[in-house]
RODO-2510 file (C-alpha; in nm, 4 decimals, decimal comma):
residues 396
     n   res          X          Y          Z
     1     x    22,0544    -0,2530     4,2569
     2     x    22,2850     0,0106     4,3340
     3     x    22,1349     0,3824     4,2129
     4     x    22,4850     0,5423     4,2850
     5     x    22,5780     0,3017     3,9782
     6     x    22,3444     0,3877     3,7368
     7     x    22,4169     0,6633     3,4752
     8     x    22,1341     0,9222     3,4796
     9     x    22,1895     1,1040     3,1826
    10     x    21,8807     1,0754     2,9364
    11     x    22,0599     0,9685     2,6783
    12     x    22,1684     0,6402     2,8753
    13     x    21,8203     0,5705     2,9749
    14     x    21,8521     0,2448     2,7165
    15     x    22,1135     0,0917     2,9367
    16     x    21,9118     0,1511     3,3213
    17     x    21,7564    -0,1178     3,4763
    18     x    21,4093    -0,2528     3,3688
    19     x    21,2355    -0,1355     3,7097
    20     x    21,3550     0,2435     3,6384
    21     x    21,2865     0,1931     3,2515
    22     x    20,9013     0,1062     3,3701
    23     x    20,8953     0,3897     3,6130
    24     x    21,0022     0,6156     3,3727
    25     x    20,7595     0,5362     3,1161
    26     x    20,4820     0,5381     3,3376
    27     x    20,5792     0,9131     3,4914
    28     x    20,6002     1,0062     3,1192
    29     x    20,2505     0,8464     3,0783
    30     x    20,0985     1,0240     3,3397
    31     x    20,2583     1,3647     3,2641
    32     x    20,1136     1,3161     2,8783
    33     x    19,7866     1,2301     3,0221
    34     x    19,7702     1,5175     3,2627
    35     x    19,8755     1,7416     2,9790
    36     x    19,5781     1,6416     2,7636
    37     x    19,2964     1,6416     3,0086
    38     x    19,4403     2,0014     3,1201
    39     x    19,4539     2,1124     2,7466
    40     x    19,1077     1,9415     2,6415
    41     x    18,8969     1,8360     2,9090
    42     x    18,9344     2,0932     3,1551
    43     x    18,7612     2,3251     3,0555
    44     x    18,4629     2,1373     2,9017
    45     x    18,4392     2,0256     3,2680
    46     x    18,3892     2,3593     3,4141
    47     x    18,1574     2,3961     3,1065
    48     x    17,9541     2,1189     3,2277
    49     x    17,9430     2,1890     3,6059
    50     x    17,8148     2,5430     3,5013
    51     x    17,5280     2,3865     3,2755
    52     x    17,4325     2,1504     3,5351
    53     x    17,3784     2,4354     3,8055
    54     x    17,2124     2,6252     3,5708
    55     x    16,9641     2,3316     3,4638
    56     x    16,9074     2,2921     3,8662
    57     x    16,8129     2,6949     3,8967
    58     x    16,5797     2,6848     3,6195
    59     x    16,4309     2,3724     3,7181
    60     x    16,3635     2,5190     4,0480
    61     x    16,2564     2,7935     3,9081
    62     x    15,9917     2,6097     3,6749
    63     x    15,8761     2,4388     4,0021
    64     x    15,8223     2,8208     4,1580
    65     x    15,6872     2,9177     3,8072
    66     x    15,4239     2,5888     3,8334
    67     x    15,3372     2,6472     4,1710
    68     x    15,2406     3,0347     4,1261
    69     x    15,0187     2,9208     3,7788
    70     x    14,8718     2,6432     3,9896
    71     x    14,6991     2,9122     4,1782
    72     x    14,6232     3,1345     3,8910
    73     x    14,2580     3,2000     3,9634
    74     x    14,2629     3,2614     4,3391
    75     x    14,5900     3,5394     4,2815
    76     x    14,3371     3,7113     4,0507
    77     x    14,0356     3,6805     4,2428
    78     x    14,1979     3,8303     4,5584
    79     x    14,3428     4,1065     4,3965
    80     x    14,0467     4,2124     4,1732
    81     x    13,8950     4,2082     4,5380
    82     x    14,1842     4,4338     4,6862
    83     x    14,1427     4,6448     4,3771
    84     x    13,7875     4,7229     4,4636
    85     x    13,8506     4,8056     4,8452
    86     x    14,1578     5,0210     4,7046
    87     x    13,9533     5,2211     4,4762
    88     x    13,6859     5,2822     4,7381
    89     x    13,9302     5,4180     4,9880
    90     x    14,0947     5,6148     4,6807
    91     x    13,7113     5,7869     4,6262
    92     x    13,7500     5,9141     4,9729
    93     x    14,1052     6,0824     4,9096
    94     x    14,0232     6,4456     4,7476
    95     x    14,1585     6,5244     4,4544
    96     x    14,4092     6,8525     4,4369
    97     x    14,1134     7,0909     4,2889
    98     x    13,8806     6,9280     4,6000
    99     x    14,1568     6,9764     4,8515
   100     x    14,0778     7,3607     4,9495
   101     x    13,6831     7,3129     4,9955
   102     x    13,7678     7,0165     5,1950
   103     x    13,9382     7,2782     5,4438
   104     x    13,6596     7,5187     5,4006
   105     x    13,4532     7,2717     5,5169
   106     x    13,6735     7,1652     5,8220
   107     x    13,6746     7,5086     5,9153
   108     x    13,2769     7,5361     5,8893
   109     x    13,2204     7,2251     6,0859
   110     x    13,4069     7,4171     6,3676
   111     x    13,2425     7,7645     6,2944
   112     x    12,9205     7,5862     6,3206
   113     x    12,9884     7,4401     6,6588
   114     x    13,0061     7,7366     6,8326
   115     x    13,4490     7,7168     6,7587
   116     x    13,7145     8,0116     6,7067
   117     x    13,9918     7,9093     6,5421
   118     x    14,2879     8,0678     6,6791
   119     x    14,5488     7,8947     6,4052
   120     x    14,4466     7,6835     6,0709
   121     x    14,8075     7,6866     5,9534
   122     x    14,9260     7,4054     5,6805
   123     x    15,2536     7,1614     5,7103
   124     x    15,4961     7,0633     5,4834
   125     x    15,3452     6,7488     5,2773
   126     x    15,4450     6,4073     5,3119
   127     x    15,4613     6,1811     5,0458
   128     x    15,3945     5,8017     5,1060
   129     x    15,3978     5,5544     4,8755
   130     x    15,0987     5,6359     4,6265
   131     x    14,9347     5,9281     4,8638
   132     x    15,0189     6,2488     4,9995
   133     x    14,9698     6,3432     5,3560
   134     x    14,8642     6,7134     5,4143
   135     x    14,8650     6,7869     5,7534
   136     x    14,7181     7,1518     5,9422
   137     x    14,7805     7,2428     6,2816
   138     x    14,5198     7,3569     6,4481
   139     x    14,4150     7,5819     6,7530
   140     x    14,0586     7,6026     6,8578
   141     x    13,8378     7,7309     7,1405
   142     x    13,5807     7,6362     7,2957
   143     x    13,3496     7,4268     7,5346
   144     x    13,4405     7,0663     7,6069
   145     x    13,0715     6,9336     7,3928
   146     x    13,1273     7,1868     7,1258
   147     x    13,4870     7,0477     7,0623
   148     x    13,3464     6,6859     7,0653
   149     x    13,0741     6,7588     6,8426
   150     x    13,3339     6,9402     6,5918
   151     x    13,5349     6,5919     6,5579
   152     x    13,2155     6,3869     6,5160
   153     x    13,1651     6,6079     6,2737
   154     x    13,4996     6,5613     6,0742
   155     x    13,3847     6,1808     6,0946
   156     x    13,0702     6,2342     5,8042
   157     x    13,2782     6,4747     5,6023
   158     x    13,2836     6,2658     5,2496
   159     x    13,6256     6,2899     5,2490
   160     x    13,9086     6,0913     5,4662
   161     x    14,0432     6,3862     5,7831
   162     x    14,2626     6,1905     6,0324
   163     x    14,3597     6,3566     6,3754
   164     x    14,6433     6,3284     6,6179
   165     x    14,8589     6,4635     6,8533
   166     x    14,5627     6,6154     7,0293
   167     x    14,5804     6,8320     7,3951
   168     x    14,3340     6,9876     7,5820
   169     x    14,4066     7,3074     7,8269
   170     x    14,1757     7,5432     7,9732
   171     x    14,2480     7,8651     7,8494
   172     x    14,4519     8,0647     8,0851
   173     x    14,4208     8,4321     7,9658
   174     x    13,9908     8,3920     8,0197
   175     x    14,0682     8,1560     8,3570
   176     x    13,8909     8,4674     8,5375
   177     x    13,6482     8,5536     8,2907
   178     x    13,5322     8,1671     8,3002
   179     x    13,4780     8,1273     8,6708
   180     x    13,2306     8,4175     8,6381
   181     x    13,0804     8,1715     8,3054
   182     x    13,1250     7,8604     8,5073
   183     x    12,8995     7,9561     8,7923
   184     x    12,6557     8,1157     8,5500
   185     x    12,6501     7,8489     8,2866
   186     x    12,8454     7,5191     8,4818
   187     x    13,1021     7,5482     8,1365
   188     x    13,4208     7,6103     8,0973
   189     x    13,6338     7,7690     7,8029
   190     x    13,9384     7,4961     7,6649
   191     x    14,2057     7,5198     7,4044
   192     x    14,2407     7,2028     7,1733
   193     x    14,5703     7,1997     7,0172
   194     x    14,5868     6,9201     6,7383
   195     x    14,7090     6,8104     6,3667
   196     x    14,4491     6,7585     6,1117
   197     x    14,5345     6,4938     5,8277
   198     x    14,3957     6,5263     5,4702
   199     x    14,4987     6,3244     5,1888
   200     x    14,5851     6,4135     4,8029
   201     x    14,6490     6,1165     4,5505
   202     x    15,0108     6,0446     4,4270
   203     x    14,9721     6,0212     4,0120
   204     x    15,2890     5,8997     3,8456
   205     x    15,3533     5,8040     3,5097
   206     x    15,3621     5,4051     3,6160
   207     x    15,0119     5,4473     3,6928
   208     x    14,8786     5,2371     3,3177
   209     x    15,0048     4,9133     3,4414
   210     x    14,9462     4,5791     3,2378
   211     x    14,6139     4,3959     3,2483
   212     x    14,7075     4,1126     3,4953
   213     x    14,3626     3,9624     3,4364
   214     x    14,4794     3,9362     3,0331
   215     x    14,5874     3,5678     2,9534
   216     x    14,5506     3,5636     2,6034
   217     x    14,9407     3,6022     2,6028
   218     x    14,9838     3,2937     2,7995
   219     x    15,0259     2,9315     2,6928
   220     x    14,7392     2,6511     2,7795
   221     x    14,8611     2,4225     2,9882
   222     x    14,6161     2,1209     2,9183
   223     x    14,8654     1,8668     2,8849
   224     x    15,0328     1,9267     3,1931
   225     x    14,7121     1,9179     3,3485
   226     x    14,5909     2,3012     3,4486
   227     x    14,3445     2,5080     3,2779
   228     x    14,4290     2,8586     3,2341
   229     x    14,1043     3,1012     3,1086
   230     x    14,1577     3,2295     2,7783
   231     x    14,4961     3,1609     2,7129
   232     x    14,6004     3,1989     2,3619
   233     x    14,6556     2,8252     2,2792
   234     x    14,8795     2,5169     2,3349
   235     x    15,3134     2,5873     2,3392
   236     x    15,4782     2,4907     2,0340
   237     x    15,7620     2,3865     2,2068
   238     x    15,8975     2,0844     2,1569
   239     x    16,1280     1,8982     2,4138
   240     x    16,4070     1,6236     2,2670
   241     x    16,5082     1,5432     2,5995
   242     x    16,3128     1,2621     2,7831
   243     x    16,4859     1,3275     3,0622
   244     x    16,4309     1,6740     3,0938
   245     x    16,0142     1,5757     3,0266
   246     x    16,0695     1,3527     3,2963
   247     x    16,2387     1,5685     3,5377
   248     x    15,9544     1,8206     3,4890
   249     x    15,6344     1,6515     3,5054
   250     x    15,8238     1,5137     3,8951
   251     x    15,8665     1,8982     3,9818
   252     x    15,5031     1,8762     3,8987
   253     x    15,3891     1,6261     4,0982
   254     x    15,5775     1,8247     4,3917
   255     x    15,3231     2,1300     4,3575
   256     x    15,0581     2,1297     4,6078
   257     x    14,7843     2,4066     4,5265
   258     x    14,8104     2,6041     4,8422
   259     x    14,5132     2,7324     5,0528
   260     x    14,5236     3,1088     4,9729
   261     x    14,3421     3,3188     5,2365
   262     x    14,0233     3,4992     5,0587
   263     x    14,0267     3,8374     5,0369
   264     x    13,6808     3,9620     5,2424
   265     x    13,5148     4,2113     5,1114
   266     x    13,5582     4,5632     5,3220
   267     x    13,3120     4,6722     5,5263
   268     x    13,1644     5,0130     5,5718
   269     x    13,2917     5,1799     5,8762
   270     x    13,0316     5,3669     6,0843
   271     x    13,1445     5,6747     6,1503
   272     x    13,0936     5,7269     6,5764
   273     x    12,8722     6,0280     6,6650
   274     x    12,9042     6,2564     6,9100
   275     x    12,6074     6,3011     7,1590
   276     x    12,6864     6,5276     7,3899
   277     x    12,3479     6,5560     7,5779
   278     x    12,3710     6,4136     7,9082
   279     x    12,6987     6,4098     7,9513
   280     x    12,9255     6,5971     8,2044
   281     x    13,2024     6,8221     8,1287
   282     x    13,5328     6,6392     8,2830
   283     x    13,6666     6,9596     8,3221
   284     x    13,4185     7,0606     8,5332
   285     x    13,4015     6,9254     8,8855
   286     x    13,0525     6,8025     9,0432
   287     x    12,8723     7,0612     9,2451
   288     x    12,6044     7,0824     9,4954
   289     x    12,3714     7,2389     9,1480
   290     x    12,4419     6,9080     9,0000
   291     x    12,3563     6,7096     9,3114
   292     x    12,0236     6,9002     9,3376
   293     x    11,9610     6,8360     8,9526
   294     x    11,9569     6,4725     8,9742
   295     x    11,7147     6,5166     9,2991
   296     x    11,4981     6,7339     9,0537
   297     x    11,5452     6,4941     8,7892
   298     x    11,3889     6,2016     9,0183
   299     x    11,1163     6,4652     9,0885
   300     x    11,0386     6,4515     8,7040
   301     x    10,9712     6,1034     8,7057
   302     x    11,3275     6,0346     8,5992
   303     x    11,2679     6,0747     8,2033
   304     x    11,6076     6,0238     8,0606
   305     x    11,7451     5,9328     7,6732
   306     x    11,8592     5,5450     7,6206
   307     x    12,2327     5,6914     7,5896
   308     x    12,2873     5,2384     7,5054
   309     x    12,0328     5,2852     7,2170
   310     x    12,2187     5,2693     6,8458
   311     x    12,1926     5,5788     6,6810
   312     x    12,0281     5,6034     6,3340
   313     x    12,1506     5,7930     6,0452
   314     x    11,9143     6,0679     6,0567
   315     x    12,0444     6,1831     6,4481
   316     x    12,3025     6,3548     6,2507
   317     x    12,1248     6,6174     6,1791
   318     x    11,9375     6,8575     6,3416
   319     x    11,5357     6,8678     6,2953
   320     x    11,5346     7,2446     6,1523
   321     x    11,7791     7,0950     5,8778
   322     x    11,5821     6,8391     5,7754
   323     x    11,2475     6,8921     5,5407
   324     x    10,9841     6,6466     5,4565
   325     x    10,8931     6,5976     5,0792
   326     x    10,6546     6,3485     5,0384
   327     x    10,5317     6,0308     5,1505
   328     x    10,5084     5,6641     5,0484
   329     x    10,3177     5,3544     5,1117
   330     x    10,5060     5,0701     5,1122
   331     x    10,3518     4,7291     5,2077
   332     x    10,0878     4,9178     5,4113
   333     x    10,3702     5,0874     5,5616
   334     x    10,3533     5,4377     5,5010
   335     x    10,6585     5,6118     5,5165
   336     x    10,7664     5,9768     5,5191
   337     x    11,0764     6,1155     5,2586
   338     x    11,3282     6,3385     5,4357
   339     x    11,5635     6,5600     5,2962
   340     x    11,8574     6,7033     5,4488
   341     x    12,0501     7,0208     5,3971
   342     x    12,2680     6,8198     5,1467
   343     x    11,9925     6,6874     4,9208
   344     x    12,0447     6,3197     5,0784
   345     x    11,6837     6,1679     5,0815
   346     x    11,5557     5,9024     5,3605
   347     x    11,2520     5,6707     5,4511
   348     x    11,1199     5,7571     5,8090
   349     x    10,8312     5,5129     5,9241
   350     x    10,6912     5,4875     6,3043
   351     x    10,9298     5,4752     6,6043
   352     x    11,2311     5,6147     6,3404
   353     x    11,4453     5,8413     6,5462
   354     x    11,5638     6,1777     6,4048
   355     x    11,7207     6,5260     6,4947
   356     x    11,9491     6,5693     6,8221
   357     x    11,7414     6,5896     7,0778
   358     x    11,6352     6,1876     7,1035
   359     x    11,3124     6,2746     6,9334
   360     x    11,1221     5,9940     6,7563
   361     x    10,8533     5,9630     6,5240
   362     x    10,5080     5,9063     6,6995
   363     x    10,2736     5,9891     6,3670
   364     x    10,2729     6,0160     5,9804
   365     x    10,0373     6,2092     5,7564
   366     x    10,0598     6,3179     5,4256
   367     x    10,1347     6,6480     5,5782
   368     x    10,3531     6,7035     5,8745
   369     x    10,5703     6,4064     6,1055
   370     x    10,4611     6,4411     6,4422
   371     x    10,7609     6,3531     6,7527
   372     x    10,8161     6,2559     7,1011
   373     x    11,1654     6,4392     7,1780
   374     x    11,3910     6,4458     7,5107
   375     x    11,5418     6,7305     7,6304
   376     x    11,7986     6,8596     7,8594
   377     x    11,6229     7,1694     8,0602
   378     x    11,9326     7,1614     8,3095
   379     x    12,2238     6,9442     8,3859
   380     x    12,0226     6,5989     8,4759
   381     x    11,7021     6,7077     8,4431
   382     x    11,4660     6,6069     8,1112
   383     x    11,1598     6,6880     7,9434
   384     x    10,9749     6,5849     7,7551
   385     x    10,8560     6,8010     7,4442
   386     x    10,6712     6,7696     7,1263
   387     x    10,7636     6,8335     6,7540
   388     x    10,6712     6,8243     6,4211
   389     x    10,8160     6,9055     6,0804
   390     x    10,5504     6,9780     5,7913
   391     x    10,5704     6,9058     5,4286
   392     x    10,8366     7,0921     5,3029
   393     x    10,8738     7,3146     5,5369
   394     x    11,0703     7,3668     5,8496
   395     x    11,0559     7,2492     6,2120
   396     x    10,7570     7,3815     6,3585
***
């Protein structure tokens, strides 16, 4: 078959060969076809790729859904447990009216430790997250102890004080003034330098946030196997689609209830106290005085505090602060009621120890508390020395 012979025009197509008369047709077949599943099936295609992917997301989903359900009851333990630990630590943040006493008070823990405060000056705030940090630079003066008993004392204030950025100088202009001190008194005059930290509560407006312990708007889950605490009742839902049921109850099965970490309750954090008493001034370097202290000291018979004995809560204080209000027997134990300068009461018994200077309790009456005490007559050297605090009335 030549194709140089055959006439090409369409409307000859009736007299080509029965080959090209096939191939013809079946080019025209194709084209038609192609035409129709462009025009009509296309489309529905793309249609049903899109559904597809979107039944895979939300069945992955579900299975995310499933898996956070599964573990329902430990989510709301832990956080009703982080809730309580959060509210605690919010009771320590002062409120805005509290915030100025709060200072006052700062500045009276220093005042009362023998301090001048040479700048109490505030910073610009800084809000974070839910809280506000208000921070104060600070200048203060003073001896080395009298500085460390000023931040054990910002450690029992009732409200959260942070401090940083802290330096230490001896203070140059009074560098003559204290060599005449230090060889009178073996102290020396410093300069701390640091930031105090208080903190204010953010309030917003997002604050009223939804119960998340409230289920009642949730569906029970019985017959899919999960229990869900007052949930407002089976789902009405009905599914036609046993595959779908099918495909479900496997992303199920794939759900392992994890092992959730519990939440530990948060414990109290004892604030560290200060005790300055028997401790050296780094500042200061050793002299012969000290040297012939600790001889004298040996020459007492070497009484010294426990400085490894655990301090007990009523150290804080010093004995002419504290008053004695009554007595009670407890078990045959009797034991005495102290009061501080803050109204806090506490039980004393035997052996308690109490005030600064490492004094404990050697007797109980229904009048007075009678103590053994321990105290510092010179760098090294200790004595012993008795004490006694009667009912309701001071140290005596």
């Amino acid at each position: 078959m030549n194709l140089s012979e055959i006439d090409w025009d369409l409307n000859s197509a009736g007299r080509w060969p029965l080959p090209i008369k096939m191939s013809a047709g079946i080019l025209v077949m194709l084209l038609i076809m192609g035409g129709w599943h462009y025009q009509f099936t296309y489309d529905k295609e793309i249609e049903l790729d899109k559904s597809t992917q979107e039944v895979s997301d939300a069945l992955l989903k579900y299975k995310i859904s499933w898996g956070k359900v599964v573990n329902l009851n430990l989510y709301q333990e832990n956080y009703k447990k982080i809730e309580a630990a959060l509210k605690v630590m919010m009771n320590l943040i002062p409120t805005q009216a509290e915030v100025p006493s709060l200072l006052v008070d700062i500045s009276k823990a220093g005042l009362a430790n023998g301090l001048e405060f040479e700048l109490f000056k505030p910073i610009n705030e800084i809000k974070r997250d839910n809280i506000i940090e208000l921070p104060n630079s600070i200048t203060v003066v003073g001896e080395y102890h009298q500085l460390g008993d000023f931040l054990s004392d910002l450690a029992i204030l009732p409200r959260i004080v942070n401090i940083k950025d802290i330096s230490l100088v001896v203070k140059k202009a009074a560098r003559k003034a204290d060599k005449k001190k230090l060889r009178k008194t073996n102290k020396m005059t410093l300069v701390m330098k640091a930031t105090l930290i208080t903190y204010q509560e953010l309030l917003s407006e997002d604050d009223a946030k939804e119960d998340i312990f409230d289920n009642s708007k949730m569906v029970c889950l019985q017959k899919e196997g999960l229990t869900i605490k007052g949930c407002k009742g089976p789902s009405t839902v009905v599914i036609p689609y046993p595959d779908l049921i099918a495909k479900l109850k496997e992303n199920r099965s794939y759900t392992i209830k994890k092992n959730l970490p519990i939440v530990k309750d948060m414990k109290d954090v004892e604030p560290f106290t200060y005790v300055s008493i028997g401790l050296r001034d780094p500042f200061i370097e050793i002299s012969q005085n000290t040297r012939n202290n600790k001889n004298a000291a040996a020459a007492t018979g070497g009484i010294k505090p426990d400085f490894n004995r655990k301090q007990e809560p009523l150290e804080a204080y010093a004995l002419d602060t504290l008053r004695m209000v009554g007595t009670v027997d407890l078990k045959g134990v009797l034991w005495a009621l102290i009061r501080n300068n803050e109204g806090a009461v506490f039980r004393a018994k035997h052996n308690t120890y109490m005030g600064k200077n490492h004094g404990h309790i050697i007797s109980i009456t229904d009048k007075k508390i009678e103590l053994d005490e321990i105290i510092e007559e010179s760098e090294g050297v200790w004595v012993a020395n008795k004490a006694a605090i009667g009912l309701s009335e001071s140290k005596q």
